[in-house]
N, C-alpha and C positions, 0 to 999 in steps of 0.2 A: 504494500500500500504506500510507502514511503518514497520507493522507490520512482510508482507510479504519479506520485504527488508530484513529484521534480520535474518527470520528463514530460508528463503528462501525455502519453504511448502506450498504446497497446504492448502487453509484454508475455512471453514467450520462458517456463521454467524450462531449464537444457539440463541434461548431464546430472540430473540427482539419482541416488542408490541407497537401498543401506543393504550391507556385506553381511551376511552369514558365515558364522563355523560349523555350523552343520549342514556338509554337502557331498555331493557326490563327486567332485574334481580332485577332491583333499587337497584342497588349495586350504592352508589357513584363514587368508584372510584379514593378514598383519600389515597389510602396505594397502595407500590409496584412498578413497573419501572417509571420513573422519566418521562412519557411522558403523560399528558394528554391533548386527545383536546376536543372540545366540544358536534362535534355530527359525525354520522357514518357514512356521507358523508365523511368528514374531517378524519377519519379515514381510509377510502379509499383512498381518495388522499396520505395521507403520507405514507400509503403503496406501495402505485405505484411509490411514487418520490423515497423513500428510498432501492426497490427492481432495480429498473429501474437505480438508481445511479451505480450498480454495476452487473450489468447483461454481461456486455463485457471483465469483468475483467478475464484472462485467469486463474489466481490462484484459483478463488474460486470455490468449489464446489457443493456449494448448501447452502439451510436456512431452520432454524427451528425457524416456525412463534408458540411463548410460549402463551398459551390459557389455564388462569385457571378458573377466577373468572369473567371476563365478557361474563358469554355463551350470 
């Protein structure tokens, strides 16, 4: 909203994740965005709470969910 305040632009979330240790790559998941939780349930949830926080907002236009290393 803040953000939106300044530019006053339609805006666009890119590149968010949150990393899992419980997976099937056995990648740990020690390096990279600053979100990790512990299994892919929880993973789920914070994607629903974090897309669902801003689903009414009239500026934004959409998200780009960033997927490298935990396939």
């Amino acid at each position: 909203r803040r953000l939106h305040g300044l530019l006053n632009r339609p805006l666009m979330i890119t590149e968010f994740s949150f990393r899992g240790t419980e997976n099937r790559s056995n990648n740990a998941n020690t390096k990279g965005a600053d979100c990790t939780v512990p299994t892919q349930a929880e993973r789920g949830r914070r994607y629903t709470a974090f897309v669902g926080s801003w689903l009414n907002e009239p500026y934004l236009l959409g998200a780009h969910w960033f997927q490298y290393f935990d396939q």
